[in-house]
C-alpha positions in Angstrom: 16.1 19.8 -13.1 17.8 17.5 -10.6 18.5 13.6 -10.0 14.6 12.8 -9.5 13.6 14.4 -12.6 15.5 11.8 -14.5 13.4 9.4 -12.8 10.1 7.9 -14.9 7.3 10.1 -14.4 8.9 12.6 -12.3 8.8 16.1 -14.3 9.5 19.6 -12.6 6.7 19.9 -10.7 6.6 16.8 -9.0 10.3 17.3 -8.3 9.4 20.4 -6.6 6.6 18.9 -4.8 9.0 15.9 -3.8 11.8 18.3 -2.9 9.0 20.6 -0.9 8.7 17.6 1.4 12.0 16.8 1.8 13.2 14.0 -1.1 15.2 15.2 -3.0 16.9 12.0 -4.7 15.9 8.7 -6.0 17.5 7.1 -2.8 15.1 8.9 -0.6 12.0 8.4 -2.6 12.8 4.5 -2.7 13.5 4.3 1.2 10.3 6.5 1.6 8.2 4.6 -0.8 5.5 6.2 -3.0 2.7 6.0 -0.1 4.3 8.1 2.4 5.9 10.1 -0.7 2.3 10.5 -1.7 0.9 11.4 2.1 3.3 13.9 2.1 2.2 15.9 -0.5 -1.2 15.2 -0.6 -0.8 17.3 3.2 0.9 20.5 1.4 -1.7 19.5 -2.0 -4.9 18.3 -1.5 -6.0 17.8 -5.0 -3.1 15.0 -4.9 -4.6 12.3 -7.6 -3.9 8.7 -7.9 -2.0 9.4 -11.2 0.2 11.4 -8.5 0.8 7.8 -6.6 1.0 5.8 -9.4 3.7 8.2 -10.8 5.6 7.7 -7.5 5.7 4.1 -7.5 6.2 3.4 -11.1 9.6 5.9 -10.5 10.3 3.5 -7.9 10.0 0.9 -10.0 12.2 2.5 -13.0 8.8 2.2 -15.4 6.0 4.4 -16.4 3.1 4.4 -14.1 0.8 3.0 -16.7 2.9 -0.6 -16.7 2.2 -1.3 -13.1 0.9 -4.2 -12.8 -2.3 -5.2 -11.9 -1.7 -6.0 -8.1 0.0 -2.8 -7.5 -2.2 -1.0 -9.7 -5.2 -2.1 -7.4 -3.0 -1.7 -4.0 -2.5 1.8 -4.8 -6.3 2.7 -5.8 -7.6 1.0 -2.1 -4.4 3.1 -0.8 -5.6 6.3 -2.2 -9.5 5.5 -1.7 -8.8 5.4 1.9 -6.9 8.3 2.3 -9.3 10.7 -0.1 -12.6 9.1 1.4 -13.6 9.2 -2.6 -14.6 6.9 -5.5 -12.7 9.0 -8.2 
């Protein structure tokens, strides 16, 4: 496990993912930001859920994705809405 992985809500896998589309440390995922993060793999992962996004920006953040607040919470789900043409 490496420097992202110490990150909130960033276990192995999304480490992988993140270091599969080149960011590999917290410095790159903050310059990035979740939403290109996010675009990224969604391209190699299509199945890419908003949990996925929300885990990206609440590592940004430093907190779990599930204390976003509201504002960002709804940013992210018109965000991901537009880019998986769903309703999930």
């Amino acid at each position: 496990m490496g420097e992202l992985s110490k990150l909130p809500n960033i276990g192995t896998k999304l480490e992988k993912q993140l270091a599969d589309v080149g960011i590999t440390t917290a410095e790159e995922l903050k310059k990035v930001g979740s939403r290109e993060a996010w675009l990224r793999i969604l391209h190699q992962d299509p199945p890419a859920c908003i949990m996925r996004l929300s885990a990206l920006e609440g590592a940004i953040q430093g907190i779990r994705w599930h204390l976003l607040d509201k504002e960002t919470k709804e940013s992210l789900k018109e965000f991901y809405h537009k880019h998986k043409g769903s309703k999930e």
